[in-house]
N, C-alpha and C positions, 0 to 999 in steps of 0.2 A: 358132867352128867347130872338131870337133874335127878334130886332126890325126893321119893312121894314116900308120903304114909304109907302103910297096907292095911288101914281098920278107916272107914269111914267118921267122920264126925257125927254124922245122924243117922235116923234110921229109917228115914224119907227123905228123899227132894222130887222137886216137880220134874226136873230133867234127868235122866241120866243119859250119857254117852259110852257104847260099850266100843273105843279105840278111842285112842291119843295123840295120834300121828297127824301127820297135815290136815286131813279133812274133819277128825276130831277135834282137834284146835283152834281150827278155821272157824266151825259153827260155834264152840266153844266162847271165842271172843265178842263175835258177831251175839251172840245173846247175851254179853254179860255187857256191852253198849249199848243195846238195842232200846231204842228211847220207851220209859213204862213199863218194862222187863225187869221185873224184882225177886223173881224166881228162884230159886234155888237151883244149882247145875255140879253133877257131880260126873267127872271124868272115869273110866276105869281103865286101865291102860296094862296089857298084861307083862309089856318088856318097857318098862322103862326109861332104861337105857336107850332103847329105840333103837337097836344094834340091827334088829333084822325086818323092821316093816320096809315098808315100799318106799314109804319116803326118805329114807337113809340110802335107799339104792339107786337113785333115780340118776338120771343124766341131765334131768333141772332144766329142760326149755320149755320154749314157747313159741307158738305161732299161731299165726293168723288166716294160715290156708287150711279151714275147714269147707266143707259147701253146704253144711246144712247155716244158716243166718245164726242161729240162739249158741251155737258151740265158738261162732265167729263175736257174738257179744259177750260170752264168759272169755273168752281170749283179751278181749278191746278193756272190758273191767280191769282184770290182771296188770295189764300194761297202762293204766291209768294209775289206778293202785302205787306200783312200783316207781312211779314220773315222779311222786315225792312222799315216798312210804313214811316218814318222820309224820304229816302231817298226815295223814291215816293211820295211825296209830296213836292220834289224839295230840300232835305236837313235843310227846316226848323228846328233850333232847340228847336222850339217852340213846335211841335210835339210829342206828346207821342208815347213809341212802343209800339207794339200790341203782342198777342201771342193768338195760338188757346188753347185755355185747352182741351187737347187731349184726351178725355176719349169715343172717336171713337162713330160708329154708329155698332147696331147689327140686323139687319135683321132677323125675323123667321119667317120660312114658316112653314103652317101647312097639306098642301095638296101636292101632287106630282108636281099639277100644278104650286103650289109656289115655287118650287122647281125647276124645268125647268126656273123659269123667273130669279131665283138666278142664278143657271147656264150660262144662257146666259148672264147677265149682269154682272159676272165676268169674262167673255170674255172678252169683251170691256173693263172692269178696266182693265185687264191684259196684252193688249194689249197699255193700254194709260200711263201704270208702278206705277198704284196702286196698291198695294200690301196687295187688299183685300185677304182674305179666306175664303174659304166654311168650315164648320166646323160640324161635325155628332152632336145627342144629348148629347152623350158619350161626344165629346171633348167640346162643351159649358156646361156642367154639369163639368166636370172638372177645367175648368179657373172661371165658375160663377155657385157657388152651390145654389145657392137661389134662382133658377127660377125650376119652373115644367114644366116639357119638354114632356112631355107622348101623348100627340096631335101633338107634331114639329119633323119632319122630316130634317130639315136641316137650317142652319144659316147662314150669311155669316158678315162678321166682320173686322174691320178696325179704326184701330185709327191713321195714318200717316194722318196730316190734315183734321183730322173730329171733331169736337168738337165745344165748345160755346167758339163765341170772341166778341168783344166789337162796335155791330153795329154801335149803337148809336154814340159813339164816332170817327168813321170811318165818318159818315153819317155826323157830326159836323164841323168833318174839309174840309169835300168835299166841303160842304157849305161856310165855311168860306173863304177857299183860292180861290173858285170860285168867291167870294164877294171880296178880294182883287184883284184879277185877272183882275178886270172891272167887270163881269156880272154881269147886277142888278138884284133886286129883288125887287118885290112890293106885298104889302099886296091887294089882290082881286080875286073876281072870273069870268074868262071867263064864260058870256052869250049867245057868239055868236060867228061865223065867217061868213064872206063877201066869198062866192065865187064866182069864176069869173061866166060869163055870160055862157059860155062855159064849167064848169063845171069842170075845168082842175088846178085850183090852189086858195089857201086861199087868196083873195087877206089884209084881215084886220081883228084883231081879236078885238070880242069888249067886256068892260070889265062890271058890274055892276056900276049904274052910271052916264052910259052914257060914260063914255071914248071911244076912237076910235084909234087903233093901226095899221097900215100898217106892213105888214114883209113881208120877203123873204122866210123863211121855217117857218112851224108851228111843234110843236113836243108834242106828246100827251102823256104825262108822268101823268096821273090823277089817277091811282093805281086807286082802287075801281067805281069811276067814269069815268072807259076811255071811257065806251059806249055811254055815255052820250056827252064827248066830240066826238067823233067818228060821231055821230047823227047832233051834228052841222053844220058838212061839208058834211050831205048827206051821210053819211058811218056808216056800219053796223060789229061790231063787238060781236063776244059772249064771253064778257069779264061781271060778275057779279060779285058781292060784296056775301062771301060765309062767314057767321059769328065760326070762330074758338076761342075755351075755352081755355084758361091756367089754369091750379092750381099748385100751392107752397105747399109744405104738408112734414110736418115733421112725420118719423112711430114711433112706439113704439119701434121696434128693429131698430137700424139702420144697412144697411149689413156688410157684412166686407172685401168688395171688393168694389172699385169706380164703378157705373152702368154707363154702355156706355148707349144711345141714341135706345130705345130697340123700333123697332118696329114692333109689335104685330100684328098677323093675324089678328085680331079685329080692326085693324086699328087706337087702342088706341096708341100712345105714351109715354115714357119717359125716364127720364133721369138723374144723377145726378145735384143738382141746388149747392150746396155748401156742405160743409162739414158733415151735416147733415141733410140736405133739398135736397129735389127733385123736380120734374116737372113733370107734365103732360099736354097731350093735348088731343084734341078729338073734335067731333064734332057730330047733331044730326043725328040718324037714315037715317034721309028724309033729305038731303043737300038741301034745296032751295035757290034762293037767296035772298037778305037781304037787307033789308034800310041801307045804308053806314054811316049813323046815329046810329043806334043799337047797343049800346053796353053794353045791360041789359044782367045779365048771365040768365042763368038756370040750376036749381039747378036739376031737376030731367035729363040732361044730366050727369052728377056728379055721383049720384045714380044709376041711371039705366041703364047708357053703362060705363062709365070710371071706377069708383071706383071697379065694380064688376070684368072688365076685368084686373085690376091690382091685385087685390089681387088672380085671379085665375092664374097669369103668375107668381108673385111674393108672395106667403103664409106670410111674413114677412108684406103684404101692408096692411094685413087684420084688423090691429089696427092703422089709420092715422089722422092726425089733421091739415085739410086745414088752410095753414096763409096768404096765399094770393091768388087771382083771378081776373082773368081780361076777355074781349072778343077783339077780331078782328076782322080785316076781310082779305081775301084772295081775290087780284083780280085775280077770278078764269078762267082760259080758260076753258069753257065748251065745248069745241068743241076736246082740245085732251091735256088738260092742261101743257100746255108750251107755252113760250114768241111768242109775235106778237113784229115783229119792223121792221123799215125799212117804206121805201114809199109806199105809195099808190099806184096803179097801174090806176087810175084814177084821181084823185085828186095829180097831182104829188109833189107839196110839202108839202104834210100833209103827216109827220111820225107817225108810231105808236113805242112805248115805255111801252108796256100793258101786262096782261095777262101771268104774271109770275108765277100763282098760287101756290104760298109758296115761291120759288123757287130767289126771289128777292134779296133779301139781296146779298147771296151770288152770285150770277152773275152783280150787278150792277158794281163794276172795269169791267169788259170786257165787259157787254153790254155798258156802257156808253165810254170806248173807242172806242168800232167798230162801234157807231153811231156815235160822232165826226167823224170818218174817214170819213166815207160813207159824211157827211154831207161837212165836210173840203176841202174832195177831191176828192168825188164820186164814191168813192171806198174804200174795206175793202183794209188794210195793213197790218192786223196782222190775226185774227183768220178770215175765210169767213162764215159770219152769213145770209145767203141768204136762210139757211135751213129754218130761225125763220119767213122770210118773209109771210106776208097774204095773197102771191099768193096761198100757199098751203091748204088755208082755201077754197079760191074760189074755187079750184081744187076738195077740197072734200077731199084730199089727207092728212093725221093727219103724225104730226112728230114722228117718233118710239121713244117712252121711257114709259118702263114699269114701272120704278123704281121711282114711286113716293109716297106721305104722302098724 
């Protein structure tokens, strides 16, 4: 585990970051690289250990079947990234490589309407040179006999950089080379911020304690708790903490084809976990949100949406033996669920870093370089992420993508 201070070394920096987790980290390193970026960056991170954010919960993939283009280029980033992570991390050969275990993602639509949104969203793959497929019932009953398909009208399918890689470990070294890099890190948790008189800037963030920190930019990186930090500075975000199940479950029969990342009209997920193990995911009926604390499962989500919807997708899941479980949580955009980042439009130096809803992991390499940019130099220099901005919350205006879990 790592171990932080809990007293800051100064009593300013131009940066602070209020989370430490994948997407604090991410931006983290991405600024302490960033070419003429001499700044000061101070991490605050209130669990440490890292025991119960998002990133510690995750089930760590990635794919390439989005339909809006810009979530399909923070995906394409990721999986460049990851092609020789040693040398994106400056050459270190301290560095481990990474590899995606490619055993893709398969979409099934069970209605015409699901069907049209396949459609259109391999558009956009197609055009962005993923080399998804739509695929009849015929031709996925053919490559994978062990599903029942008698309700699915159409699939669509991809395993060129889709698959489970090694968040954690990605998420490890962001941290650590960010920590050699100069950025610090301190064990606590933001309280407060100071804003100005006028309403227009944080001027000091304060910490449990009593600490008192002066900065130049604030950046709201709190995964489940952004709205919370969002609240301090007078700003309203519909970012919730949404609690998502895993189960590990070994069957009676095991298939006899690798399962892609199968998701299910029901909205149940799964996937191959290892050799003879799988995955599921899911969530209750009634999505509420959630004490970002909670992470008691429930058993009759298991029973009475998951288990029932696997075994009626897959006949083979009908005899299973959960061996491990866990919960999360999602900071969920309830508004059109995809990323909030970028400044405020009032508050001009309070960033948001929020509201990835699942979607996290794998976009953290490009969102946390196109907010160094923006932050470094005031502008994007690689992808232009102005879509993700919170003006189009204010607008009313939701970012187009169909294509989510």
């Amino acid at each position: 585990m790592p171990q932080f201070p809990n007293d800051p070394q100064r009593d300013s920096y131009d940066v602070v970051i209020v989370g430490g987790a994948m997407m604090g980290s991410a931006l983290a390193w991405n600024l302490a690289v960033a070419p003429d970026f001499d700044g000061s960056v101070l991490v605050v991170e209130r669990d440490p250990g890292f025991a119960s954010c998002s990133t510690a919960h995750t089930n760590s993939c990635i794919r390439q079947q989005f339909a809006n283009a810009l979530n399909i280029r923070l995906s394409q980033h990721t999986a460049e990234v990851l092609r020789d992570f040693p040398a994106y991390m400056g050459g270190d050969a301290r560095v481990p490589h990474q590899q995606i275990h490619a055993f893709g993602y398969l979409y099934l639509a069970g209605d015409q309407s699901g069907a049209t949104r396949l459609r259109r969203a391999h558009a956009a793959q197609r055009d962005c040179g993923v080399p998804a497929r739509l695929m009849t019932p015929d031709e996925i009953a053919a490559a994978y006999p062990f599903y029942a398909l008698d309700d699915i009208v159409l699939g669509s399918h991809n395993t060129r950089d889709e698959g489970y890689w090694d968040g954690g470990g990605v998420f490890e070294w962001f941290r650590r080379k960010a920590r050699e890099q100069g950025v610090e890190y301190v064990a606590g948790e933001v309280t407060g911020l100071e804003v100005s008189r006028a309403g227009t800037a944080v001027e000091a963030v304060r910490l449990a304690g009593g600490g008192r920190i002066a900065c130049g930019t604030v950046v709201n990186a709190a995964g489940p708790r952004a709205a919370r930090v969002a609240a301090m500075a007078g700003r309203a975000i519909p970012v919730e903490p949404r609690k998502r199940f895993s189960w590990v479950f070994k069957a009676e029969r095991t298939l006899p084809a690798t399962l892609p990342l199968t998701v299910d009209p029901s909205g149940v997920h799964v996937r191959q976990d290892g050799p003879d193990t799988y995955l599921a995911g899911g969530h209750t009926a009634e999505d509420l949100p959630a004490d970002p604390d909670d992470f008691a499962m429930d058993s009759d989500v298991w029973m009475d949406v998951v288990w029932p919807a696997l075994a009626a997708r897959i006949p083979a899941f009908e005899a299973i033996r959960v061996i491990n479980e866990w919960a999360g949580h999602y900071a969920f955009n309830a508004f059109d669920h995809n990323a909030i980042l970028g400044p405020d439009p009032e508050v001009g130096n309070f960033f948001y870093m929020n509201g990835f809803s699942g979607h996290g992991l794998q976009q953290a390499p490009g969102m946390g370089r196109g907010l160094a940019e923006l932050i470094a130099f005031g502008g994007y220099r690689t992808l232009d992420l102005r879509p993700f901005h919170i003006d189009r919350i204010l607008r009313g205006e939701r970012f187009d993508e169909s294509v989510v879990i």
